[in-house]
C-alpha positions, 0 to 999 in steps of 0.5 A: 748762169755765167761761163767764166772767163777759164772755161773758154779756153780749157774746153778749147783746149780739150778739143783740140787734144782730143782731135790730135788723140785720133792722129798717131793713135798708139791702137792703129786699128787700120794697121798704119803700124803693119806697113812700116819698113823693116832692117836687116843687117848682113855681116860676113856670113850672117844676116840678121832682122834689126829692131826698130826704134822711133817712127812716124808713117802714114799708110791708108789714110792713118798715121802711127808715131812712137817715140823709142827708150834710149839705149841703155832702157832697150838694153837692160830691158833685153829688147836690144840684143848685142851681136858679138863679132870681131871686126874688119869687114863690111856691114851692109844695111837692107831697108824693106818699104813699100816704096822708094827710099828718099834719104838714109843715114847710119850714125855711131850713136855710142861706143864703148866710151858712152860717146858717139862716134865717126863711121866710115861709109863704104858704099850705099847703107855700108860701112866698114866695121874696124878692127879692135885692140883690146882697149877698144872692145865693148858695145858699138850701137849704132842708129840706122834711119830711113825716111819714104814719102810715109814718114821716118824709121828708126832701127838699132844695131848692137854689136859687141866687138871683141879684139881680132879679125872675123 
């Protein structure tokens, strides 16, 4: 019996979609998944835990990748929930880990418009929250990164910013 020439590369092919399977497995039996970073969000007098968003880590000798929705899936889904407040103070970021932070960022990823934005960085995971007109009101989304020797993560802040000063 012959082997034809297509086979070759397809079993080729199927092995190697089955050794990535076991890398980044969606199950996580040895909880990769349970030594991710987590966010909270202290704003005025209140804190609040951020949901997460895509990632990668590595913990244990296993690693776990997800790859989040855009914002408006995770909004109309109620997985984001927005955070209503007036504006004219200091937002300041907590990432938890394990271990040592190596680069964070926070980007404006959408604004009433539907477009990104600028932030103004105070300090270390800070940032000033404007005040608004009323033209300037609606959802502020913004994307706040971390990475650690494990990998990367992602979380989601929502704000609703209504016109005045809190």
């Amino acid at each position: 019996m012959s082997i034809g020439f297509g086979f070759v590369p397809r079993l080729l092919l199927l092995g190697v979609l089955l050794a990535g399977a076991g890398c980044g497995s969606a199950q996580d039996p040895q909880g990769a998944a349970s030594s991710l970073p987590t966010a909270s969000v202290t704003m005025h007098w209140t804190t609040l835990d951020l949901p997460r968003a895509s990632y990668c880590w590595e913990s244990g000798g296993r690693g776990v990748c997800a790859d989040s929705p855009g914002v408006d899936v995770l909004l109309h889904s109620s997985y984001l929930k927005p955070y209503r407040t007036a504006g004219g103070y200091s937002v300041h970021i907590a990432l938890q880990a394990g271990s040592q932070l190596l680069h964070s960022a926070i980007l404006l990823v959408q604004g009433p418009d539907g477009k990104p934005g600028a932030i103004r960085m105070t300090g270390p995971l800070t940032f000033a929250l404007p005040v608004v007109p009323p033209d300037g009101a609606g959802l502020y989304t913004y994307e706040v990164d971390g990475t650690w020797d494990e990998g990367s993560v992602s979380f989601y802040l929502v704000l609703e910013l209504i016109p005045g000063v809190a």
